[in-house]
Structure formats: structure tokens, C-alpha cells
ROMI-605916 format. One record per residue: x, y, z of N, C-alpha, C in turn. Coordinates in steps of 0.05 Angstrom, whole numbers, padded with zeros to 5 digits, always signed. Layout:
<sites>
XYZXYZXYZ;...
</sites>
This chain:
<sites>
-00523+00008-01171-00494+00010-01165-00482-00018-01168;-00462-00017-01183-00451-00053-01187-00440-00066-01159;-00440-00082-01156-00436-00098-01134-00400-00091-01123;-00381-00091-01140-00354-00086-01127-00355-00060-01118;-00368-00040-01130-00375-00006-01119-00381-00006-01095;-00399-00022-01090-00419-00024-01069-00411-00034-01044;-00387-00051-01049-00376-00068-01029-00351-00055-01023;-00333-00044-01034-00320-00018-01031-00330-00001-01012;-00353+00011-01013-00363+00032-01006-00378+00026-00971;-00387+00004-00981-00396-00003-00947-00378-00029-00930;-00351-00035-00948-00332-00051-00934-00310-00035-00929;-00298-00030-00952-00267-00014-00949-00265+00014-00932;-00271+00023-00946-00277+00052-00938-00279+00058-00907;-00299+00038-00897-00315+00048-00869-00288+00040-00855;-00272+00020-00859-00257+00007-00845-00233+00017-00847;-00217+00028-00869-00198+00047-00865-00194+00073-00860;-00221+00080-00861-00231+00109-00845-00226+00104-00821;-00231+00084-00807-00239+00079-00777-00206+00081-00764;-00190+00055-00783-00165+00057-00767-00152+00084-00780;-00152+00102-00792-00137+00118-00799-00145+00145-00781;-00169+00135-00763-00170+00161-00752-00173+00156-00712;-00166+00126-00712-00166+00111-00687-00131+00115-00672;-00127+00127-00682-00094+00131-00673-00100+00165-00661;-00104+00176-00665-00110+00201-00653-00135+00202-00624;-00147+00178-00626-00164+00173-00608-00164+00155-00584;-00146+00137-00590-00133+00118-00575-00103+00119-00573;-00088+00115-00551-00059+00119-00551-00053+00090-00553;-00065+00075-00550-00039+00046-00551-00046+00035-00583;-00017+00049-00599-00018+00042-00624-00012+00023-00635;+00001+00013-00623+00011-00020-00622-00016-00034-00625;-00027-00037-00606-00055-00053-00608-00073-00053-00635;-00071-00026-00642-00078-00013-00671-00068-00030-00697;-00045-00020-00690-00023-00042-00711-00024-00073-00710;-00033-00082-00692-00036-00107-00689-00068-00124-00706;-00086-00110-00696-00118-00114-00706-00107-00107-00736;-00095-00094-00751-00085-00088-00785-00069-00106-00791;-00052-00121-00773-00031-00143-00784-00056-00167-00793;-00065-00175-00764-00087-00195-00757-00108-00191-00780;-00126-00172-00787-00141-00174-00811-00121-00186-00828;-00104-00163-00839-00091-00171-00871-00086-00201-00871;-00077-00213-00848-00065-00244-00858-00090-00256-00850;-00113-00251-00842-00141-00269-00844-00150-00267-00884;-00149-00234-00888-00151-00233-00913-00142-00246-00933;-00107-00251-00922-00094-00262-00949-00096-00300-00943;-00106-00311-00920-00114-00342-00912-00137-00336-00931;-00154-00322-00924-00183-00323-00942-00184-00333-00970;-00162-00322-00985-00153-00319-01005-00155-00355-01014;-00139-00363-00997-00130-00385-01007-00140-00410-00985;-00155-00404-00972-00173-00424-00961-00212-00420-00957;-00214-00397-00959-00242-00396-00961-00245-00399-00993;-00224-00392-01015-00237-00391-01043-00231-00417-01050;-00204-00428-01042-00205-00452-01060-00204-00484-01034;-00208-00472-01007-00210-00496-00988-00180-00506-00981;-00158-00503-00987-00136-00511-00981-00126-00485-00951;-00127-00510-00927-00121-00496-00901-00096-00493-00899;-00079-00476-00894-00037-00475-00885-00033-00469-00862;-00035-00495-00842-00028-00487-00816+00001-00470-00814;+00017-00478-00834+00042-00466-00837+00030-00431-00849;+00015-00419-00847+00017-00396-00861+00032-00376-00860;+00040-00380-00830+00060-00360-00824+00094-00369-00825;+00092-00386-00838+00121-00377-00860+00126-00361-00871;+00103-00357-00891+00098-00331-00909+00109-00303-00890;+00090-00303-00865+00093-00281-00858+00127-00278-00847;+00132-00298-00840+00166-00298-00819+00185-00290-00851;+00183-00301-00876+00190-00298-00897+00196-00275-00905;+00174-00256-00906+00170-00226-00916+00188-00213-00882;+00182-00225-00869+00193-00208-00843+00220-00205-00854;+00239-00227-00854+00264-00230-00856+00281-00220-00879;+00251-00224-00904+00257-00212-00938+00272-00178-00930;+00243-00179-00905+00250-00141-00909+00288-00137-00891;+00282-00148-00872+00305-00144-00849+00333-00149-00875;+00338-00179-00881+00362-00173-00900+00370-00155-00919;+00345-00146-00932+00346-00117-00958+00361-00098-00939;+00345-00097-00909+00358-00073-00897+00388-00071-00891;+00389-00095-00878+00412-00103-00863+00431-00100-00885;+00438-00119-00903+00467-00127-00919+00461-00109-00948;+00429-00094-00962+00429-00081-00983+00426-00045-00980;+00424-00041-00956+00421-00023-00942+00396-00006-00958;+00373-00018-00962+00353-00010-00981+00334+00003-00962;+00319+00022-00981+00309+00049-00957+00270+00019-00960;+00254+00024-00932+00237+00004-00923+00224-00002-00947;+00211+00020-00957+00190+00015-00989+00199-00006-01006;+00229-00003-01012+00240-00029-01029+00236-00049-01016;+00252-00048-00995+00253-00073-00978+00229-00083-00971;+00209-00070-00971+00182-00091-00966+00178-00105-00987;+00191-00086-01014+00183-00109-01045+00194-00137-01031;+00218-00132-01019+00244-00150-01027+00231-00176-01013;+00217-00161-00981+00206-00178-00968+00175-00200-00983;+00167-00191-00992+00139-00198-01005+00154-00212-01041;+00175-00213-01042+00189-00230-01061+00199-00254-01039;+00211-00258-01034+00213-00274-01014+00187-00289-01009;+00172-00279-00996+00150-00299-00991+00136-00314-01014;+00139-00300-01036+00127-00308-01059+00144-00327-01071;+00170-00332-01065+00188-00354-01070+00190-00372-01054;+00176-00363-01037+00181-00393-01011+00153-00409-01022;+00136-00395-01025+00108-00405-01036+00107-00416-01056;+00123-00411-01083+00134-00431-01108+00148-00451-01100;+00169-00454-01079+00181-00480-01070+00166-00495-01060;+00142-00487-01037+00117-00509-01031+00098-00517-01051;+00107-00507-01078+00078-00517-01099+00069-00546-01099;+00090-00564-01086+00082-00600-01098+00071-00609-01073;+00064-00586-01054+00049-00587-01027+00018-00600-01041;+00016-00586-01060-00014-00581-01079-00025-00614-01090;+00005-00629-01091-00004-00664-01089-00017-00677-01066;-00018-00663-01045-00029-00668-01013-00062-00656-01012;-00078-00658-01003-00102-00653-00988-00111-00653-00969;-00127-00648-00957-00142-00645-00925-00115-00639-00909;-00116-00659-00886-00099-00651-00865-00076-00657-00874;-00077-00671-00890-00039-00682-00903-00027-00650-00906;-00044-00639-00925-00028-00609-00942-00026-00589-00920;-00050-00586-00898-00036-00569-00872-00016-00577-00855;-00010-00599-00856+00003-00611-00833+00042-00608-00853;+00038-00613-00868+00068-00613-00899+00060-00579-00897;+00048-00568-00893+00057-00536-00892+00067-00522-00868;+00058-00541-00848+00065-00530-00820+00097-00540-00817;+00093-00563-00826+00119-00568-00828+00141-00555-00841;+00130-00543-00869+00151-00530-00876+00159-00504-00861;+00137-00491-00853+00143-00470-00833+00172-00471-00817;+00158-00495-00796+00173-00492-00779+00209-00507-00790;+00210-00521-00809+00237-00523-00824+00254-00490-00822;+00236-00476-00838+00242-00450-00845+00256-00425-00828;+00239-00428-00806+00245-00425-00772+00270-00436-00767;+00275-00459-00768+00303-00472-00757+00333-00461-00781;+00318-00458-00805+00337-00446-00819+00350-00419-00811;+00327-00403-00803+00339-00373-00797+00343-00380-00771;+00345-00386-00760+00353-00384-00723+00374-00408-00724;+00391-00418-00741+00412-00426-00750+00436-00412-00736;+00451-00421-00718+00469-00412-00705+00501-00401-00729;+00507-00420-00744+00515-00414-00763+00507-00402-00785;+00490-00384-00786+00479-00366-00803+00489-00340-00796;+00488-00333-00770+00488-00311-00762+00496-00289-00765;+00521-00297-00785+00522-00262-00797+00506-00258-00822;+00496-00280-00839+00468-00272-00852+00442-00261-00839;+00432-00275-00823+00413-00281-00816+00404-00273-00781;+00438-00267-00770+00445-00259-00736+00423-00285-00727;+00414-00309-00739+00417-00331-00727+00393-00323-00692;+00400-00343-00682+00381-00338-00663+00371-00312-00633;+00392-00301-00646+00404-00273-00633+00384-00254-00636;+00369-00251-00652+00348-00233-00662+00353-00211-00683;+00339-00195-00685+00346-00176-00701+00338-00145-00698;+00359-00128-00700+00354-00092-00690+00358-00083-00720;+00331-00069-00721+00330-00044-00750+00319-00016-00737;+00342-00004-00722+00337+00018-00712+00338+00035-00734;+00353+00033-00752+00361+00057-00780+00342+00060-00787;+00313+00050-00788+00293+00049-00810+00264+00056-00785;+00275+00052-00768+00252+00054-00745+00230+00071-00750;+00211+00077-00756+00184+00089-00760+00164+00081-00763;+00150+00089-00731+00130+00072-00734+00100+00079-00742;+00098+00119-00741+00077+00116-00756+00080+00119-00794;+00099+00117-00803+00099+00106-00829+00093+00081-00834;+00103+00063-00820+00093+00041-00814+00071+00035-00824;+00060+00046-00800+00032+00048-00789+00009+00047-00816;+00020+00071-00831+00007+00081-00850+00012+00062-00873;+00031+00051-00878+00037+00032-00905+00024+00007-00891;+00027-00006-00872-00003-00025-00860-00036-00026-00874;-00033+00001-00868-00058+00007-00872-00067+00010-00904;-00046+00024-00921-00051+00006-00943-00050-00021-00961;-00038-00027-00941-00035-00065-00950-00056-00067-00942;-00076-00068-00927-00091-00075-00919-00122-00071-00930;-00114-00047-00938-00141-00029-00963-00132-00051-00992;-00103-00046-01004-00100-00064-01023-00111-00097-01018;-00111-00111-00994-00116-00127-00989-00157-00136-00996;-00171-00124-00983-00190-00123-00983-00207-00111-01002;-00189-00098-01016-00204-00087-01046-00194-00118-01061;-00167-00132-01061-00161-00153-01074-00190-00171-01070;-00189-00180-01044-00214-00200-01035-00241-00193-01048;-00264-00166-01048-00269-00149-01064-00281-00168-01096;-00250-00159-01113-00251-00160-01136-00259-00201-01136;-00244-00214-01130-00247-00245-01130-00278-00251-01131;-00288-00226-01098-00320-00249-01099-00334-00236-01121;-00322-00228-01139-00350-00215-01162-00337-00220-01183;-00307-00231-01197-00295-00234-01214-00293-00260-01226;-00284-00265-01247-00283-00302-01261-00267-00309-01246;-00246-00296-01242-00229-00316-01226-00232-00338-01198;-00250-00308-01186-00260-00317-01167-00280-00335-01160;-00292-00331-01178-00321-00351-01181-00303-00385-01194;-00273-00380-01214-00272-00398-01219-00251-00425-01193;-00250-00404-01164-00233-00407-01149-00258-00425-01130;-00285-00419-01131-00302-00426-01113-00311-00452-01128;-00304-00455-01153-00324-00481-01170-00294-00504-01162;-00274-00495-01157-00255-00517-01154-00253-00522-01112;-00263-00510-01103-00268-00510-01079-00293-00536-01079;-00311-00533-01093-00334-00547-01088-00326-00574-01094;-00316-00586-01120-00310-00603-01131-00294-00606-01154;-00253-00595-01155-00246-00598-01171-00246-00610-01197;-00259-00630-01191-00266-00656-01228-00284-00637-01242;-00307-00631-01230-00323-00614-01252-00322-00594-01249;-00303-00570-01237-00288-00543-01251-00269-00553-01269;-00247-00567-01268-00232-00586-01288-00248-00594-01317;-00271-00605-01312-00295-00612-01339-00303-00592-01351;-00312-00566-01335-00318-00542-01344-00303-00529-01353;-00280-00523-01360-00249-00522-01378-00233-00497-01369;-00244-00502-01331-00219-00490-01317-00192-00500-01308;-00177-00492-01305-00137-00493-01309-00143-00496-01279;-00144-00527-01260-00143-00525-01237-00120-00522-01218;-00100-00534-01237-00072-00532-01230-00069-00498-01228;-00074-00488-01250-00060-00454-01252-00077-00432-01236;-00101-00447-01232-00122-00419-01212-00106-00426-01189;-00105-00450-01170-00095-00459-01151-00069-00435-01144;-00045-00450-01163-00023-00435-01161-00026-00412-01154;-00034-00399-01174-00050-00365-01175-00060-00358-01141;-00076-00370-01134-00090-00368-01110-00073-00360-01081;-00060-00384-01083-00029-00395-01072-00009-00362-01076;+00002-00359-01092+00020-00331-01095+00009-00317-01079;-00023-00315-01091-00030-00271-01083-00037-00287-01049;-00042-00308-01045-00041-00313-01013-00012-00305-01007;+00006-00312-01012+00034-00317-00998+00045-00292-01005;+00038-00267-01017+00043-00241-01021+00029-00232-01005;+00013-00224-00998-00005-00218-00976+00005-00219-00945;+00011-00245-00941+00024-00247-00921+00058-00235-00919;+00069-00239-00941+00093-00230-00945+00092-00193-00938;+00075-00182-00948+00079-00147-00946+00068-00155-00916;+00049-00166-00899+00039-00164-00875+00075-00174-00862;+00095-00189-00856+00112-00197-00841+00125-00174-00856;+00134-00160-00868+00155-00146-00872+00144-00116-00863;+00116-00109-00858+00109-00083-00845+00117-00094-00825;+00107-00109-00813+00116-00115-00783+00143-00112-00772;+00161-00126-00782+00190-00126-00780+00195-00096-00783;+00179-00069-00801+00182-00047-00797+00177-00040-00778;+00157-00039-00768+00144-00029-00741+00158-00033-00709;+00153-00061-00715+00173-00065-00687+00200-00060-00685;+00212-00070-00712+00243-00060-00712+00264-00080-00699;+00248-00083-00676+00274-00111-00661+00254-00134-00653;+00255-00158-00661+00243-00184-00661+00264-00201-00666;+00254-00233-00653+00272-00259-00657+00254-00276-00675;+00269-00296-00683+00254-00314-00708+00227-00326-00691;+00232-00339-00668+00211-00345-00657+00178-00334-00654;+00189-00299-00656+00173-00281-00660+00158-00279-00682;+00166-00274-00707+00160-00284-00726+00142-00307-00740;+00162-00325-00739+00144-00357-00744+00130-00375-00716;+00113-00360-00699+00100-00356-00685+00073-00375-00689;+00064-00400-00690+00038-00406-00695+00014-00392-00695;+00024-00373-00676-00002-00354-00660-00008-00337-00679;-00002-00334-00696-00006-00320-00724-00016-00326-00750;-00017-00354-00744-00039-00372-00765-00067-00376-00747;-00059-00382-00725-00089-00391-00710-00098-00361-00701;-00087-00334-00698-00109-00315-00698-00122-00317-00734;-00111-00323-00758-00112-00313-00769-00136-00346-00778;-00140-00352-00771-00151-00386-00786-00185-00375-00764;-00172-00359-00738-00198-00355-00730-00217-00323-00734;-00201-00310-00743-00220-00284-00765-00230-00295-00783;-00219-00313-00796-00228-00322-00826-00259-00336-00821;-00258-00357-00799-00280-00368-00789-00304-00353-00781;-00298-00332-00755-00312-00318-00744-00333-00304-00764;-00302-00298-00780-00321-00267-00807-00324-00282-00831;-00330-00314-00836-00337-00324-00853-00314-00328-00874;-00314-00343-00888-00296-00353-00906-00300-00345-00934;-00290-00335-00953-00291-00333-00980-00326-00321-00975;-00340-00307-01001-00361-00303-00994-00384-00314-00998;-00410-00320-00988-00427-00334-00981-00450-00325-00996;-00463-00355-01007-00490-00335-01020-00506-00331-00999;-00535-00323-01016-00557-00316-00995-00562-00346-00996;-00580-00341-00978-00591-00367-00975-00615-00379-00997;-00638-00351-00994-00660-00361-01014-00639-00359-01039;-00630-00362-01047-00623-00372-01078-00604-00397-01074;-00599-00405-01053-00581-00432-01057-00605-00448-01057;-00630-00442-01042-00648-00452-01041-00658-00463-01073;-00669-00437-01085-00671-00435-01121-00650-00459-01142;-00636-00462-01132-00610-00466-01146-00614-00498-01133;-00623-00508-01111-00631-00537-01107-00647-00546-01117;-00672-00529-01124-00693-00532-01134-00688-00541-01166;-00671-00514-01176-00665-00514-01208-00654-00544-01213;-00630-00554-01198-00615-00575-01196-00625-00601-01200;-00648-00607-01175-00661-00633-01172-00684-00629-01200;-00689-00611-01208-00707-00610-01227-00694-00617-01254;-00669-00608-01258-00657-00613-01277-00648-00642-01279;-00635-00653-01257-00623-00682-01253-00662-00695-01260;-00683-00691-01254-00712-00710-01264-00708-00714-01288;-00710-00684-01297-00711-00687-01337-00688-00702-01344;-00661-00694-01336-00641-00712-01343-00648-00744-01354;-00655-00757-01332-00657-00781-01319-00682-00779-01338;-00709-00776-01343-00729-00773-01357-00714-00780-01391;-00700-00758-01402-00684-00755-01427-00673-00785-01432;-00662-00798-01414-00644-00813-01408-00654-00845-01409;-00681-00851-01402-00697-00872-01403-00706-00867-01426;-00712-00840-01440-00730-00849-01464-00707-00851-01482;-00679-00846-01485-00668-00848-01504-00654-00883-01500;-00648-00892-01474-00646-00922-01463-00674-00937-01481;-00696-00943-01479-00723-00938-01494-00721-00942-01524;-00696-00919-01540-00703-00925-01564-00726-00901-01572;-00735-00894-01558-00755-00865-01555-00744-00845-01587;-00711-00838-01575-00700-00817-01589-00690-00836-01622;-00689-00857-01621-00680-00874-01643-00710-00874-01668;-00727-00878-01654-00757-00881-01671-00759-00852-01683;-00768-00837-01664-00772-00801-01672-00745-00777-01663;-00728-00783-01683-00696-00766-01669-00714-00736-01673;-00729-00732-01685-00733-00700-01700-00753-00690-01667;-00776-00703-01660-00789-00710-01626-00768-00700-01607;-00751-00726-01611-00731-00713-01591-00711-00694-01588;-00704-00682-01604-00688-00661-01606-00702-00636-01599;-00728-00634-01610-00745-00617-01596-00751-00610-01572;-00749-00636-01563-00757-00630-01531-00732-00632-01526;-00710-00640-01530-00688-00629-01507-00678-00607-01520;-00684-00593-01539-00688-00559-01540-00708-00546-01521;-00726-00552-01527-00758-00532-01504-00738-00538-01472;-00729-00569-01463-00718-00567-01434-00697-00557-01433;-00685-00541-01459-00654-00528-01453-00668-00502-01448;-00685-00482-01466-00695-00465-01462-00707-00446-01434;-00721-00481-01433-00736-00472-01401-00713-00462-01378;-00701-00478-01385-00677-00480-01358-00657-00464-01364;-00656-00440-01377-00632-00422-01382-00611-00438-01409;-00583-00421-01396-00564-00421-01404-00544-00445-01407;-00538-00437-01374-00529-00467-01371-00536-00499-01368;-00566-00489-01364-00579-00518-01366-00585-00525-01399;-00586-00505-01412-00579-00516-01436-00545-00529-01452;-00532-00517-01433-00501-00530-01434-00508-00564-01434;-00512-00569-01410-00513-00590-01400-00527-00606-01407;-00559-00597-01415-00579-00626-01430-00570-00627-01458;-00559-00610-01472-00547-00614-01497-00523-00625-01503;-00513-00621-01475-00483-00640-01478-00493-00667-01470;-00497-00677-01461-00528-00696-01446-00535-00712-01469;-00553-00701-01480-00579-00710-01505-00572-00712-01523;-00566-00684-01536-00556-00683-01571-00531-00697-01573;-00512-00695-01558-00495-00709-01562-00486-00749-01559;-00507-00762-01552-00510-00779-01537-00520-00797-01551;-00543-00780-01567-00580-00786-01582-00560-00819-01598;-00564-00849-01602-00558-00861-01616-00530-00867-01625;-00516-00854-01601-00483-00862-01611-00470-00886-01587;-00491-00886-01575-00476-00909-01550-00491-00926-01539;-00480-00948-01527-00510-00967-01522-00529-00957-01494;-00550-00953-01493-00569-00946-01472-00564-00941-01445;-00546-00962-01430-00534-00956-01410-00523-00937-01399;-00503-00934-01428-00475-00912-01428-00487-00886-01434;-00502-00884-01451-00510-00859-01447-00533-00843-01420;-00547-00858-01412-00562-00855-01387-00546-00855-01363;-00526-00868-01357-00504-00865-01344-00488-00832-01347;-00485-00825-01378-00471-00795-01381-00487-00781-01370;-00515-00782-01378-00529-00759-01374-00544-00752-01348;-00545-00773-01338-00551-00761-01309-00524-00749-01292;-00496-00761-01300-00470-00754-01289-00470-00733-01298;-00471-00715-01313-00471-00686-01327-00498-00673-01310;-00517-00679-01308-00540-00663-01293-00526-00660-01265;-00517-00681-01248-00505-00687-01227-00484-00663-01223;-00463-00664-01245-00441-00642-01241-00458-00616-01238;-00477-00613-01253-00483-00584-01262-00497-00579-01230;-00503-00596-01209-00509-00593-01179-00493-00577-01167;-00458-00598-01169-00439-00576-01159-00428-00561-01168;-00433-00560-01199-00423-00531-01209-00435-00501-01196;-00468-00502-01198-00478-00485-01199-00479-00473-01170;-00483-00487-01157-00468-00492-01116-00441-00475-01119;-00428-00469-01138-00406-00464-01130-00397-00442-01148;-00416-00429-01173-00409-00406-01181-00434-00381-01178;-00454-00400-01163-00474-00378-01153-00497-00371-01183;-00501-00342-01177-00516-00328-01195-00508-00319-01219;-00484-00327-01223-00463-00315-01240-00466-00312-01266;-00479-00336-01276-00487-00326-01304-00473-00344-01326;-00452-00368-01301-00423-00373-01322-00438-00400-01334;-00427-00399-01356-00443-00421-01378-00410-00437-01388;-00417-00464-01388-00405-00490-01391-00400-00492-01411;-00375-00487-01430-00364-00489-01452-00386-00482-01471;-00398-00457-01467-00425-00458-01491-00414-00458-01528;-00400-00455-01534-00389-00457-01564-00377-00484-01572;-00371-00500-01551-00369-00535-01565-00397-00538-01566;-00420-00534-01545-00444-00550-01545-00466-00532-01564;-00459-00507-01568-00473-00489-01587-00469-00507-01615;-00444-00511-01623-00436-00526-01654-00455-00550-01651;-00456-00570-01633-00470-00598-01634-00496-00599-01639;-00505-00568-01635-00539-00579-01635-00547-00566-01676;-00567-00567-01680-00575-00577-01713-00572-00541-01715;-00567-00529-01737-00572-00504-01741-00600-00489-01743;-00614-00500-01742-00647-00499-01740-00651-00494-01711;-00634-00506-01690-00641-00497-01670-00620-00475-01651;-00598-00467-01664-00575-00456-01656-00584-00427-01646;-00606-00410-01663-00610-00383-01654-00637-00383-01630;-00644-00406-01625-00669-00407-01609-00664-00404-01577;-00632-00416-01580-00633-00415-01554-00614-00394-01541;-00607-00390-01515-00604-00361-01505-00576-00369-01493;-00559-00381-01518-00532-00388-01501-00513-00371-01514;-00495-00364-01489-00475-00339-01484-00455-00352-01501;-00437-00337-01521-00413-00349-01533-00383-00339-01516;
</sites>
């Protein structure tokens, strides 16, 4: 059974069976609706801090965003909820394009510039002079639209959509290419991923996520104040599901194990390649050496043939000794945290630049993916 089938089947499934049939079994639905808010915005943080490491203490902007997206559609467009959640979950997805140069910040700088913008955002809607946009700090009543087990039920598919999204990432390129810039942006960047554009990417379907989560809510309850809303207490439940239930997904262990092994073994030969071509080794017998850093591309797969060939063949007599023993252990080195960071995956390192470099005598021998 393929792995997204599989995880469907013993993730999604069990879990929206459970709440879809936990309302007939339990009366306090609220509480219900709450544990479905609380996943989805751990889900949609996951998104964008377990895959690519960027924390948003501010996250719940997003959510106060989509809250308010939905309440104005209602309020001044008189739009029946289904739109208005679009309207809401556009909204958040526009507040999230205006924080993009957040993405020049790191570590605590970029949570602390997001919390901040939150709470900016907050002071905008609870704007006393807003108030007949926005009714300002007064709060807000959507009795017209009141339903709460529809609600209930459109929750619950954001929430299935949500988790089938998360799902597709840990088994998809994207996702794998979201975990190699997590580890060490420079070499997912080297490896000829768009770190700027996965980021972004990441960033949206986070800030959509949270956007349909604040605008069900604002359905549900119907009457809330901004305070309610842009609530801290809604990033820190949600910063602590993500933790509890692990972050982005995790390998096994015996193969990170494999994959240290593969690594330090590869960085020897590297460094080995690297003295004999410093040496003059590869200068006396180039036809010797090309051989053998074919047999050590072979041995070592796919991508370890990426790498000693980007390494070796490319290297062999074009630069003085230093400089190239210097490249090639820095390339064995990356291929540490590359492979740390796209798992078992299979993904091979620009194989069609480093396929062209090596002699055509040796181009069909080896087992590299185009």
C-alpha cells in the first residue's frame, strides 16, 4: 500500500470518524469544536514551522484575519457563510503576503516581527474609529448566519482538508524540498531548490489554514471581540500540539542511523579522492582515476554519485590542490545535510549537469536518475 494511502487510512479517517460521531455522544459541543479549531491551527503551524523551521509567535493574526475576513463579507456584503469563509481565508492569505520581508529575519528576530505584527493588526480592528467598518472595540454579533452544527461540520472538513494537506507534503517533493531548507538552506539552495519560492509557498498554505480555522470560528460562536480573536492563547495552544505531536515528520531512527554511516563514509572517500588528486595521483593516471571515482559513485548509489562526480570529475586538474580538496570534501559535507534532510527519498542532486561531466564510456554504468 503506498505510504499517503496508508497514512490516510490510519491518520485521517480514524480521526474524523471519531469527531463526527463524538457530538451525539458527548453534549458539550463547544469543547468538540474547540479540540478541531486547536488541531487545524497546530496543523497549519506545522506547515510552516515543523517543515521549514520558521516559528510565528504572531500566528494568530492569520487566525483573527480570517475571523474578521468572514464577519465583514457578512456584515457590509451580506454573503451567505461558505463565501464568506473564502473571503475570510483571502484575507489571511493577504495579510501573509504583506509579512513576506518578515522572511529577511530568523530565529527569534522573525517570531518576535510576527508577533508584533499580530498584535499591530489587533489595534487596527479594535480601532475606535473604525467602528462602523470594523464596530471597533465593541465586538461583533452574526446572529443572521448563526449555525452551529453547520459549523461544526465545515470545521471538520477543514480539518480533514488540513491533514490530508500535511499528508501529501511528508511524502511529496515539495515537502521533502521544505525539510532540506529546514536543515540547511545554502545546500537546498546548491541543490537547485527556489528557497525564496518553497518558503513563500509554505508561508500561504500556513496562513490559509489558519485563515478558514478563524473564519469557522467567527461562524460558530457568532459574537466575539478582537481581543478574542487575536488571543496569544491560540498560538501557544497551537506551538504546543505541534511539539507534543511532533513537528513536520520524523524519520525512523535506524535509518538516520544508515544515512550517518553512508555520510561519514562518504566524507573518508571524499577526503581520500581529494589527497590523491592534491598528490598529483589523478594528474599521472587521469584514466586510474576516473575509474575509481566511478566504482565509489556506483557503490554509493545515486546521489553519492551526484556528489563524488561533482567532487572528482569535475575538479580532476583544473585547480590548484588546495582548492580542489577544499571543494570536495565541502560537497561530501553538504551531501551530510542534504541527505539528513530529504530522508529515504531517492532525491538525486542535479543528476543531468553531473551525468553530462563524466566521459561517455562511463555515462550508462552508472544508476543516475535523470
Amino acid at each position: 500500500m503506498p505510504k499517503t494511502a496508508r497514512d490516510l487510512l490510519l491518520i485521517l479517517l480514524p480521526v474524523i470518524a471519531a469527531f463526527a460521531v463524538l457530538p451525539a455522544m458527548y453534549s458539550n459541543h463547544l469543547l468538540l469544536f474547540n479540540f478541531i479549531i486547536a488541531m487545524t491551527l497546530a496543523q497549519g503551524l506545522n506547515i510552516i514551522y515543523g517543515f521549514t523551521g520558521y516559528l510565528p509567535f504572531g500566528y494568530v493574526g492569520f487566525f483573527g484575519a480570517g475571523a474578521y475576513g468572514f464577519s465583514l463579507a457578512v456584515m457590509h456584503l451580506q454573503a451567505p457563510p461558505l463565501l464568506a469563509l473564502a473571503a475570510g481565508a483571502a484575507a489571511a492569505v493577504a495579510f501573509a503576503l504583506l509579512l513576506t520581508p518578515l522572511f529577511r529575519l530568523s530565529g527569534a528576530y522573525f517570531s518576535i516581527a510576527n508577533l508584533a505584527a499580530a498584535l499591530a493588526m489587533l489595534q487596527v480592528v479594535s480601532n475606535p474609529n473604525l467602528e462602523t467598518i470594523t464596530k471597533g472595540p465593541y465586538g461583533i454579533s452574526l446572529n443572521g448566519v448563526f449555525n452551529p452544527t453547520f459549523a461544526y461540520a465545515t470545521a471538520l472538513a477543514i480539518l480533514a482538508a488540513t491533514l490530508g494537506l500535511v499528508i501529501y507534503l511528508r511524502h511529496s517533493h515539495f515537502g521533502m524540498a521544505l525539510r532540506a531548507i529546514r536543515e540547511d538552506p545554502i545546500s537546498a539552495g546548491m541543490a537547485g531548490i527556489n528557497v525564496v519560492r518553497e518558503r513563500i509557498i509554505a508561508w500561504l498554505l500556513s496562513a490559509l489554514v489558519a485563515g478558514l480555522a478563524g473564519g469557522v470560528f467567527a461562524w460558530y460562536v457568532s459574537v466575539f471581540y478582537p481581543e478574542t480573536v487575536f488571543s496569544v492563547e491560540f498560538t501557544i495552544f497551537s506551538i504546543v500540539f505541534v511539539l507534543f505531536g511532533g513537528s513536520a515528520i520524523k524519520l525512523q531512527r535506524p535509518r538516520i542511523v544508515l544515512f550517518d554511516a553512508f555520510a561519514l563514509e562518504m566524507e573518508r572517500r571524499a577526503i581520500a579522492l581529494a589527497d590523491s588528486i592534491a598528490g598529483g595521483g589523478c594528474k599521472r593516471q587521469p584514466l586510474q582515476c576516473e575509474l575509481g571515482i566511478a566504482r565509489d559513485a556506483e557503490a554509493f548509489g545515486e546521489t553519492g554519485a551526484d556528489i563524488i562526480l561533482s567532487a572528482g570529475d569535475a575538479g580532476v586538474g583544473q585547480r590548484p590542490p588546495d582548492i580542489q580538496r577544499a571543494r570536495i570534501v565541502a560537497a561530501a559535507r553538504r551531501l551530510i545535510s542534504f541527505r539528513h534532510a530529504v530522508g529515504d527519498a531517492g532525491v538525486v542532486v542535479r543528476p543531468r549537469f553531473f551525468r553530462q561531466r563524466l566521459k561517455p564510456a562511463h555515462r550508462n554504468s552508472l544508476r543516475l536518475r535523470v
